[in-house]
Kinemage of the C-alpha trace (Angstrom):
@kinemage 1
@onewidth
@group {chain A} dominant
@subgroup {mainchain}
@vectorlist {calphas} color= white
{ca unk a 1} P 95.441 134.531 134.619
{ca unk a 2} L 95.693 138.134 136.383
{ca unk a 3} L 98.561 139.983 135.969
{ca unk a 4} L 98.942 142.325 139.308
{ca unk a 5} L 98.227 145.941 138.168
{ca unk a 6} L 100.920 147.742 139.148
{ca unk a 7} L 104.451 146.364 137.439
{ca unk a 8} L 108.047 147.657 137.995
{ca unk a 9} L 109.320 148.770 134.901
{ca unk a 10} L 111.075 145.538 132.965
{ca unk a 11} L 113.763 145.757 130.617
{ca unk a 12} L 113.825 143.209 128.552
{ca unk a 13} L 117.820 143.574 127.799
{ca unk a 14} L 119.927 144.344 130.491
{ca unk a 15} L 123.323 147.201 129.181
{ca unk a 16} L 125.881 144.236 130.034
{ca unk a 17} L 123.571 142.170 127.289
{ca unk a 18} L 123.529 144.730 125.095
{ca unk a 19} L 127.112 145.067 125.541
{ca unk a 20} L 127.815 141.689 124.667
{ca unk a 21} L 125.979 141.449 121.851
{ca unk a 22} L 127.640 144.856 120.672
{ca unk a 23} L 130.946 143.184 120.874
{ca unk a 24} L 129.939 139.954 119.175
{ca unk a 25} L 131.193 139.550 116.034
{ca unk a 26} L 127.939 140.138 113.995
{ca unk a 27} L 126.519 141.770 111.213
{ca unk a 28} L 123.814 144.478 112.469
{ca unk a 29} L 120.765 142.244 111.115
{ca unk a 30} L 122.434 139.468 113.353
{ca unk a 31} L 122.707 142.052 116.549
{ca unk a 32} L 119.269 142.768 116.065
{ca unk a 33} L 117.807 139.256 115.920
{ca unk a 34} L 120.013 138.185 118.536
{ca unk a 35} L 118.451 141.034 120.787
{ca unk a 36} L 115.290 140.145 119.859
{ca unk a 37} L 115.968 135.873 120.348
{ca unk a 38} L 117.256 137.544 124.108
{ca unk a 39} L 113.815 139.401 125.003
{ca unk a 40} L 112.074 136.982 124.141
{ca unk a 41} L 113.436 134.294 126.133
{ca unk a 42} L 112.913 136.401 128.867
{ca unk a 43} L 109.033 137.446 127.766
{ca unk a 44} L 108.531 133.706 127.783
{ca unk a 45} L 110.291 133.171 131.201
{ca unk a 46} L 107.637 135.697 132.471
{ca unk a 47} L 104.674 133.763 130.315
{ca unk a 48} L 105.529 130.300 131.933
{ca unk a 49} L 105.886 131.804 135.176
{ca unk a 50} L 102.008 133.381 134.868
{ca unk a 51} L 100.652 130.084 133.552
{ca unk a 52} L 102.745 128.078 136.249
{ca unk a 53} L 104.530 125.765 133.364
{ca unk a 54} L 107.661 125.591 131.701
{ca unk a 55} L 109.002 127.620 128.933
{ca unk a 56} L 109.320 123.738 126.966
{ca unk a 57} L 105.022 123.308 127.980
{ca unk a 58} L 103.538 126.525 127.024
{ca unk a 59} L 101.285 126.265 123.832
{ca unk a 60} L 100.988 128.518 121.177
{ca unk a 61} L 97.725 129.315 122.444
{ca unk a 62} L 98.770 130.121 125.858
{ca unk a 63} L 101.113 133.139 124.279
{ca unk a 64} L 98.129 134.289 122.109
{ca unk a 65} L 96.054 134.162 125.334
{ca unk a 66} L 98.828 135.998 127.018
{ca unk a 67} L 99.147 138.604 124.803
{ca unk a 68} L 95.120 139.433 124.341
{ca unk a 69} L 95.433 139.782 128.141
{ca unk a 70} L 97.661 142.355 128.723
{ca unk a 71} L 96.526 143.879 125.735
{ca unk a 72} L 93.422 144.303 127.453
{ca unk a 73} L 94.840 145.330 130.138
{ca unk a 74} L 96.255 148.100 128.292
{ca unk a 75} L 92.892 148.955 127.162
{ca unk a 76} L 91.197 149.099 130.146
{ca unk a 77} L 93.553 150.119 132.864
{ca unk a 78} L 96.286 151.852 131.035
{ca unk a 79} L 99.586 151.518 130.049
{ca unk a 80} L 101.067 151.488 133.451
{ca unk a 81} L 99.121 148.559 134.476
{ca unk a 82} L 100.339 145.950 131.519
{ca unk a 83} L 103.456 144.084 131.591
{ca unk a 84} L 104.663 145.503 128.179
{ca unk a 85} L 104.650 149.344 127.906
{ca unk a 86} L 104.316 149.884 124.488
């Protein structure tokens, strides 16, 4: 898997999202794991779509292999070249 080494910034939760989940009737706990359930959806959209599966197919192992990837990535080529810029 190569992930292409220059990336458009992604954000994970678009405002209207956010917006919604502000306005749901939730505690703040609930907001945040609701963000969180959101970004991750969409990080595992992005995972499936690199291993050319679907979201139901990937293996734990493929998201551990995913993540040592573009953390070396990171590592190697900078921030600017991984998928997640943190």
């Amino acid at each position: 898997m190569e992930l292409p080494s220059q990336q458009p910034s992604t954000q994970f939760l678009s405002l209207e999202e956010s917006a919604k989940v502000d306005a749901a009737l939730l505690s703040s706990p609930e907001k945040f794991l609701t963000r969180l359930t959101i970004s991750s959806h969409k990080l595992l959209q992005h995972i499936a779509q690199d291993y050319n599966v679907t979201i139901e197919n990937l293996t734990t192992q493929q998201i551990i292999n995913w993540f040592e990837q573009d953390s070396k990535i990171r590592r190697e080529q900078g921030i600017e070249a991984s998928f997640l810029k943190w």
